[in-house]
C-alpha positions as CSV (number, residue, x, y, z in Angstrom):
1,X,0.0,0.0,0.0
2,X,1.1,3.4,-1.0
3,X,2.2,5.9,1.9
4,X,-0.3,9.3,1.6
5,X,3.1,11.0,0.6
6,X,3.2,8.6,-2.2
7,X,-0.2,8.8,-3.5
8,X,0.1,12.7,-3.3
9,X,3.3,12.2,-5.7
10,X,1.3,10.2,-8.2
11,X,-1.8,12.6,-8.2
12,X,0.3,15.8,-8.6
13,X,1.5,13.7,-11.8
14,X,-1.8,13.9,-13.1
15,X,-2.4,17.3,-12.8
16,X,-3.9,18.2,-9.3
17,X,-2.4,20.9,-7.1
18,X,-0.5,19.9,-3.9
19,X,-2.6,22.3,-1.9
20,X,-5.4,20.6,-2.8
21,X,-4.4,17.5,-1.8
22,X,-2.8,18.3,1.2
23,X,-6.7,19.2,2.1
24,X,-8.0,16.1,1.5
25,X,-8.5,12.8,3.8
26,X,-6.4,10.1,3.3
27,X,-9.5,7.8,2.1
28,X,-10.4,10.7,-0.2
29,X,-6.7,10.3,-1.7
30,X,-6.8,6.7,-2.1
31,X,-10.3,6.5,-3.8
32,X,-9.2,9.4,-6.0
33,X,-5.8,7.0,-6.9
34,X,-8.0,4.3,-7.5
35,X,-9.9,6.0,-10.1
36,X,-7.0,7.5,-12.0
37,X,-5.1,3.9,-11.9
38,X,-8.5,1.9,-13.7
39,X,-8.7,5.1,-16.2
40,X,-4.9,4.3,-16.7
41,X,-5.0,1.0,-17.4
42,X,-8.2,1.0,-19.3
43,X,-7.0,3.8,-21.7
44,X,-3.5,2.0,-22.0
45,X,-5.1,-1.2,-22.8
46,X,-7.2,0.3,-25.6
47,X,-5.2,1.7,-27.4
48,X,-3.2,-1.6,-27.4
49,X,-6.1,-3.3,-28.9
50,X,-6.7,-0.9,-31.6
51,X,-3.2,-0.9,-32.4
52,X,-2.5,-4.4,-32.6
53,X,-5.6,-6.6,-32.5
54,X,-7.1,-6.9,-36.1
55,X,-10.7,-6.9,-36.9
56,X,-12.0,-9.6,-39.7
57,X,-14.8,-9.5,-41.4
58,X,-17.4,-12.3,-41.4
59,X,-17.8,-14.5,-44.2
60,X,-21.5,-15.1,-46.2
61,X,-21.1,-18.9,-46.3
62,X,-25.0,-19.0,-46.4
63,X,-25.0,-21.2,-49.8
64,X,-24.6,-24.2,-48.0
65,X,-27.4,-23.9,-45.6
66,X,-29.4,-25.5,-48.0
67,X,-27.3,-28.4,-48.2
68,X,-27.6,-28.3,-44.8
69,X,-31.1,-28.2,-44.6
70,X,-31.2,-31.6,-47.0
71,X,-29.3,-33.2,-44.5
72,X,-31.7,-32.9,-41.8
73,X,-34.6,-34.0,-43.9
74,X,-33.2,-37.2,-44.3
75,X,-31.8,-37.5,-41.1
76,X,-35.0,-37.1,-39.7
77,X,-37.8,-38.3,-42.9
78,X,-37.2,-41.9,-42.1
79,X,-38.4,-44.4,-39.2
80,X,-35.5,-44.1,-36.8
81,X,-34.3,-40.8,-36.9
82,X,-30.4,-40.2,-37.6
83,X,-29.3,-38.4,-34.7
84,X,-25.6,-38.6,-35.7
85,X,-26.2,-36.6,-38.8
86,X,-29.1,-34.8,-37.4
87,X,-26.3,-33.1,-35.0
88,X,-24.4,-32.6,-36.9
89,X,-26.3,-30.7,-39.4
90,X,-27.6,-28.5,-36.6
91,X,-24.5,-27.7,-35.7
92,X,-23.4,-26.4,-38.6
93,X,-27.0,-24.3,-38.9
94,X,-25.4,-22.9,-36.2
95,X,-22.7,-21.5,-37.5
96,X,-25.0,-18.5,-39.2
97,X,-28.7,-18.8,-37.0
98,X,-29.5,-18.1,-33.7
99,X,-31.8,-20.7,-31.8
100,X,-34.9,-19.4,-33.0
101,X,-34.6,-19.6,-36.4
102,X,-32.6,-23.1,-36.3
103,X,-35.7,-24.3,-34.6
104,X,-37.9,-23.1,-37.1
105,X,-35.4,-24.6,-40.3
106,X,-35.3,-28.0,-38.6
107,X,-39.3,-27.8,-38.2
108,X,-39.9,-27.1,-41.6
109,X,-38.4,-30.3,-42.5
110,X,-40.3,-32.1,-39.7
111,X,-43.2,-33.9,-39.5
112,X,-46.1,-32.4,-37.2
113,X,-46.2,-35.5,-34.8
114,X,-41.9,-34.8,-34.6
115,X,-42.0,-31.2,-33.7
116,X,-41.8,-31.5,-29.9
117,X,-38.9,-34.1,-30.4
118,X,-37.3,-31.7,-32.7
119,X,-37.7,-28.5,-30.8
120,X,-35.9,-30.4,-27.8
121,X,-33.2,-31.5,-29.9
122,X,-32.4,-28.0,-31.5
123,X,-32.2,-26.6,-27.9
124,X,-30.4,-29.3,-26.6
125,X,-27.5,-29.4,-29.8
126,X,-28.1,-25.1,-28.9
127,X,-26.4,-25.6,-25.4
128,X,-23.9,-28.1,-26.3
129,X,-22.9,-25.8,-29.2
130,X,-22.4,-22.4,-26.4
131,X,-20.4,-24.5,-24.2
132,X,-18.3,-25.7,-27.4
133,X,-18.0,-22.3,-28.3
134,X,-16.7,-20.9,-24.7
135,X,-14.3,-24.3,-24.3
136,X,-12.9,-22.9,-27.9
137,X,-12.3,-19.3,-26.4
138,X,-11.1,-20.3,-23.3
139,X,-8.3,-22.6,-25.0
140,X,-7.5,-19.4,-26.9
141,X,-6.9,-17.6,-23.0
142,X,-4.8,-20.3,-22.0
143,X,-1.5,-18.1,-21.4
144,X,-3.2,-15.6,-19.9
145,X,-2.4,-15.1,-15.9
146,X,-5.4,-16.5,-13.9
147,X,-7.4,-13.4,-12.8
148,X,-7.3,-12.5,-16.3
149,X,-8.5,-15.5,-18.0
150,X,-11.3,-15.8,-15.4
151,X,-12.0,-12.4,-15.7
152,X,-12.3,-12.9,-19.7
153,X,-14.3,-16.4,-19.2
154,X,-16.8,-14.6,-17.0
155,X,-18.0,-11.7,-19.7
156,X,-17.7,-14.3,-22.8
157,X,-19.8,-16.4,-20.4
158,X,-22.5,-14.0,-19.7
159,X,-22.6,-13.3,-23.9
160,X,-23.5,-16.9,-24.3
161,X,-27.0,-16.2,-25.5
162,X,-25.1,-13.8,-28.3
163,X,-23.7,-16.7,-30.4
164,X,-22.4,-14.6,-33.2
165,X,-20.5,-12.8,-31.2
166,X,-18.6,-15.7,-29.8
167,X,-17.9,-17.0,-32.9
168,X,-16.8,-13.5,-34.0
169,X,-14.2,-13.5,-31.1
170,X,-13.0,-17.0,-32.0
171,X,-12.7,-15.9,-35.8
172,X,-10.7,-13.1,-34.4
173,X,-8.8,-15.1,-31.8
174,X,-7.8,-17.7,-34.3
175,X,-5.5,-15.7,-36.3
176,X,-1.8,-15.7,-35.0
177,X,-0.7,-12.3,-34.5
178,X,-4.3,-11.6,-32.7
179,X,-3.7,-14.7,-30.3
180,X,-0.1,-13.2,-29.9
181,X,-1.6,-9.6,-29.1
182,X,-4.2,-10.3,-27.0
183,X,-2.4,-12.4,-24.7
184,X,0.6,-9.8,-24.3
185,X,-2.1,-7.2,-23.5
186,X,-3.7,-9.2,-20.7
187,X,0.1,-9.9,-19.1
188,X,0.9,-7.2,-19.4
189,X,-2.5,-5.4,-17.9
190,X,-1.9,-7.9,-14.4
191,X,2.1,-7.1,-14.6
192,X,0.9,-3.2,-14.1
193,X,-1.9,-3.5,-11.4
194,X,0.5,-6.7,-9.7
195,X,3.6,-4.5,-10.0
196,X,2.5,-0.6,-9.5
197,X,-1.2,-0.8,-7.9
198,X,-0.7,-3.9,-5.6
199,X,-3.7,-2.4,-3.5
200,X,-6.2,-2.6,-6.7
201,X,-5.7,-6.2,-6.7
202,X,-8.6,-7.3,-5.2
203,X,-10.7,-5.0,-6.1
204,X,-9.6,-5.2,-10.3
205,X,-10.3,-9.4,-9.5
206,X,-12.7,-9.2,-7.0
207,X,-15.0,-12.0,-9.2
208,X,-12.1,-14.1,-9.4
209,X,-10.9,-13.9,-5.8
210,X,-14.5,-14.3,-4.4
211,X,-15.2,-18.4,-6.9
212,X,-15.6,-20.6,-5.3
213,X,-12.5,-22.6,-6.7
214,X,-10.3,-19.9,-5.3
215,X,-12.3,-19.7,-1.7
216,X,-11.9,-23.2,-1.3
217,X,-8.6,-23.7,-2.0
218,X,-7.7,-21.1,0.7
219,X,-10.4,-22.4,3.1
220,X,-8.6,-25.7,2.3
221,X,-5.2,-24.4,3.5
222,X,-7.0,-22.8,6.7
223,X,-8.5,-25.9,7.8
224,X,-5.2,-27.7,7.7
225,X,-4.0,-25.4,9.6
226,X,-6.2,-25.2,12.6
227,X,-9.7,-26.8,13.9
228,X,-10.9,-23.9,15.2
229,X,-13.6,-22.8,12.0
230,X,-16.3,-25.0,10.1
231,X,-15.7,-24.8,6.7
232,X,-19.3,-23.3,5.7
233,X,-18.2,-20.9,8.3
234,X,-15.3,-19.6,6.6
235,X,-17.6,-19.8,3.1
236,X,-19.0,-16.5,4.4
237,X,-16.3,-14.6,4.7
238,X,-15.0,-12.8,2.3
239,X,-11.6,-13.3,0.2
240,X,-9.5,-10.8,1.9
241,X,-10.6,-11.8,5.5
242,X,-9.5,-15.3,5.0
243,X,-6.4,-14.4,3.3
244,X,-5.8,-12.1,6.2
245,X,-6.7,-15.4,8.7
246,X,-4.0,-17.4,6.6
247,X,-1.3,-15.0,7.1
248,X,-2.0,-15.1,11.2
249,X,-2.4,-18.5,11.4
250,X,0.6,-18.7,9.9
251,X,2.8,-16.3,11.7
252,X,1.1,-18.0,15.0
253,X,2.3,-21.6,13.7
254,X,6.0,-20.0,12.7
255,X,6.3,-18.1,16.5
256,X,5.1,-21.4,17.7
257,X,7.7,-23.5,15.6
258,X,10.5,-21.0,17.2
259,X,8.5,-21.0,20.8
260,X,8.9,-24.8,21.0
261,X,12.9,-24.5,19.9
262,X,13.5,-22.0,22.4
263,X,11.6,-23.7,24.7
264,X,14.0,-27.0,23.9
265,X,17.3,-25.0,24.3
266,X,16.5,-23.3,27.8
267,X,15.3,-26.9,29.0
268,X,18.7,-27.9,28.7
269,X,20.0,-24.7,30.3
270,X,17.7,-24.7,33.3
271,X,18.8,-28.7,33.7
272,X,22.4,-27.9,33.7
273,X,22.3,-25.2,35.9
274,X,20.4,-26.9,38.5
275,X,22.9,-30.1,38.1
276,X,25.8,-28.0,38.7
277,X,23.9,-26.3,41.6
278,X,24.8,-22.3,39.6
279,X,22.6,-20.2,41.7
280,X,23.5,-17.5,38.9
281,X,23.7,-19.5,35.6
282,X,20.2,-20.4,36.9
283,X,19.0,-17.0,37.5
284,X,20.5,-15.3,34.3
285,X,19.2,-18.0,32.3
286,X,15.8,-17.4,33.6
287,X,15.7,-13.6,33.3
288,X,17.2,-14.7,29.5
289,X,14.4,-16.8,28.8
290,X,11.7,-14.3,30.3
291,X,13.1,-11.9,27.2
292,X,12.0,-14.2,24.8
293,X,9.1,-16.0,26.1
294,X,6.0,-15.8,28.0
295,X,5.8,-15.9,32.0
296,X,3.8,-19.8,31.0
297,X,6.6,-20.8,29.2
298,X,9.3,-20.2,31.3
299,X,7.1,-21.7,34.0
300,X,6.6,-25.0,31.8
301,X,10.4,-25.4,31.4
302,X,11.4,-25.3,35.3
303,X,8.0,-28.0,35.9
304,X,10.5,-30.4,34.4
305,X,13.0,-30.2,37.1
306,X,12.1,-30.9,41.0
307,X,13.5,-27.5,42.3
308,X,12.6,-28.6,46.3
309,X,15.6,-30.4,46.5
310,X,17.5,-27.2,46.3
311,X,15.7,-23.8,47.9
312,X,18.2,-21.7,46.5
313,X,18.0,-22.0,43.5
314,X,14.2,-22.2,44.3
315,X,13.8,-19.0,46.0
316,X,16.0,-17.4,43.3
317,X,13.5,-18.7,40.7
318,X,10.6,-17.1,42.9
319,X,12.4,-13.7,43.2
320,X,12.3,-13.2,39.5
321,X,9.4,-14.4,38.4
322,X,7.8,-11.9,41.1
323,X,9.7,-9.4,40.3
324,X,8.6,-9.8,36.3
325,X,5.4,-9.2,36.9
326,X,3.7,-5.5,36.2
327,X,3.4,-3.8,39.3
C-alpha cells in the first residue's frame, strides 16, 4: 500500500495541485488514486487493442445452408431418426442462425407429430454448441495469468446467449498475430496493477478472488492449519478476510515452531544449571528466557526439574518471576 506521501506524488503527476491535496482525507486520496489507476489501465489497454488486434470481417457462407437443410430431412424423414447426422447438421446451422430460427429450419423439414422431439433436440445441440463455443475461447486464454483469464471467461460467459459474437471473437482469436496480441495485453495489464497498484488487486479481481475454486482452496489451507472454523463458516467470509486469517495463522504456527525451539534449548539450560547447583547460571538463564518468552513458558520449562531439592535455586527462581510481573 502506498504511503499518503506517495499517493500525493502520483496525483500531482496527473495534474492536481499539492494544496489541494494536502486538504484532502487520506481515504479521499486513495479512492481518487484508484480511479485515475483503472482510467490508466483502461485507456492503456485500448489503445493496445486498436493498435495491434485486427478486426476480420465475417464471411457469407450462407450457400450451404441449403445443403444443410437436406441433411436434416433425411436424417429425420425416415423411421428411426439419424441423430448422428441430425447433430451434426444442426450444428453447422449454427454456425450462421440463432436458436430461433434453427428451430424453425429444422421444423420445416419435420413432421407435425416430430415437432416437440425436434424443438428439444435444437435446444439441446443449442447448449452443447455455447459451451463448445466458450471451451474454444477459453483454449484461446490459456497463457493468460489467472485473474485474467477468469475475468475474460466470465464476460464471454455472460454473452453466451449472443452466439455470433462468440464466434466472431473466436474468428478473431484464431488468427496468429491476434492470439499473440491479446495475450501480451492481458500480461501485461496484471504485470501493471500486480507491479504498480498492488492495493487494486482485489478490487480489479474481485470476481475471481470471491469463486468458489479460489475460496476453497484457501479455506482448504486454513482448515489444515487449525480446527478452530467449520468450513461453511469460513464460506462466508470474504476473500480478503481469510487471506488475512491465513497469514495469522501462519505467523502464530512460525512463533510457535520458534517457541517450541526456544523452549527445547532453555530446557537444557535450566537442567544444567540446577545439576551443577549455579545459583547465577540459573538466574540469568531465567531472566534470559523471560526476554524471549511468556511468564507460562518459562514456568513450563522449570516444571521439568524438582526445584525442592534445592531452595536456593528455588527461591531465586521465585524472586524473579515476582519481580517480572507489572506492578
Amino acid at each position: 500500500m502506498l504511503s499518503r506521501n506517495e499517493i500525493i506524488a502520483q496525483l500531482m503527476q496527473y495534474g492536481y495541485a499539492k494544496d489541494t491535496l494536502d486538504k484532502m482525507q487520506t481515504i479521499e486520496l486513495e479512492h481518487l488514486f484508484k480511479q485515475h489507476s483503472k482510467e490508466r489501465i483502461t485507456g492503456y489497454l485500448e489503445i493496445l487493442k486498436q493498435n495491434e488486434v485486427v478486426e476480420i470481417a465475417v464471411e457469407d457462407d450462407t450457400d450451404y445452408i441449403e445443403e444443410e437443410i437436406g441433411k436434416i430431412y433425411y436424417a429425420i424423414s425416415g423411421e428411426e431418426v439419424n441423430f448422428v447426422s441430425l447433430y451434426d447438421a444442426i450444428e453447422k446451422v449454427f454456425d450462421h442462425y440463432d436458436l430461433n430460427e434453427t428451430i424453425e429450419l429444422v421444423l420445416s423439414q419435420s413432421s407435425d407429430k416430430r415437432c416437440r422431439q425436434m424443438t428439444q433436440i435444437v435446444e439441446i445441440a443449442y447448449r452443447a454448441y455455447q459451451e463448445a463455443l466458450l471451451a474454444e475461447i477459453e483454449r484461446f486464454c490459456e497463457f493468460y495469468p489467472p485473474q485474467e483469464r477468469f475475468e475474460q471467461m466470465q464476460f464471454y460467459s455472460s454473452k453466451r446467449a449472443d452466439i455470433a459474437f462468440l464466434r466472431q471473437s473466436i474468428q478473431t482469436m484464431r488468427l496468429q498475430n491476434n492470439q499473440e496480441s491479446l495475450s501480451r495485453i492481458a500480461q501485461q495489464k496484471f504485470a501493471i496493477i500486480h507491479d504498480y497498484y498492488p492495493d487494486i488487486m482485489y478490487e480489479s479481481y474481485e470476481e475471481y478472488y470471491e469463486n468458489d475454486e479460489e475460496k476453497d482452496a484457501i479455506i482448504g489451507r486454513i482448515m489444515a492449519l487449525t480446527r478452530a472454523y467449520k468450513r461453511a463458516q469460513l464460506k462466508t467470509k470474504k476473500f480478503q478476510i481469510l487471506k488475512h486469517m491465513e497469514r495469522v495463522l501462519l505467523e502464530d504456527k512460525e512463533r510457535e515452531k520458534e517457541e517450541k525451539a526456544l523452549i527445547k534449548q532453555y530446557v537444557k539450560r535450566v537442567g544444567e544449571a540446577i545439576a551443577q547447583e549455579d545459583e547465577l547460571m540459573f538466574g540469568e538463564t531465567i531472566k534470559e528466557a523471560l526476554k524471549v518468552l511468556d511468564e507460562r513458558d518459562v514456568q513450563y520449562i522449570v516444571e521439568h526439574f524438582d526445584l525442592s531439592s534445592n531452595p536456593l535455586i528455588l527461591q531465586r527462581f521465585n524472586i524473579i518471576m515476582r519481580d517480572n510481573r507489572p506492578k
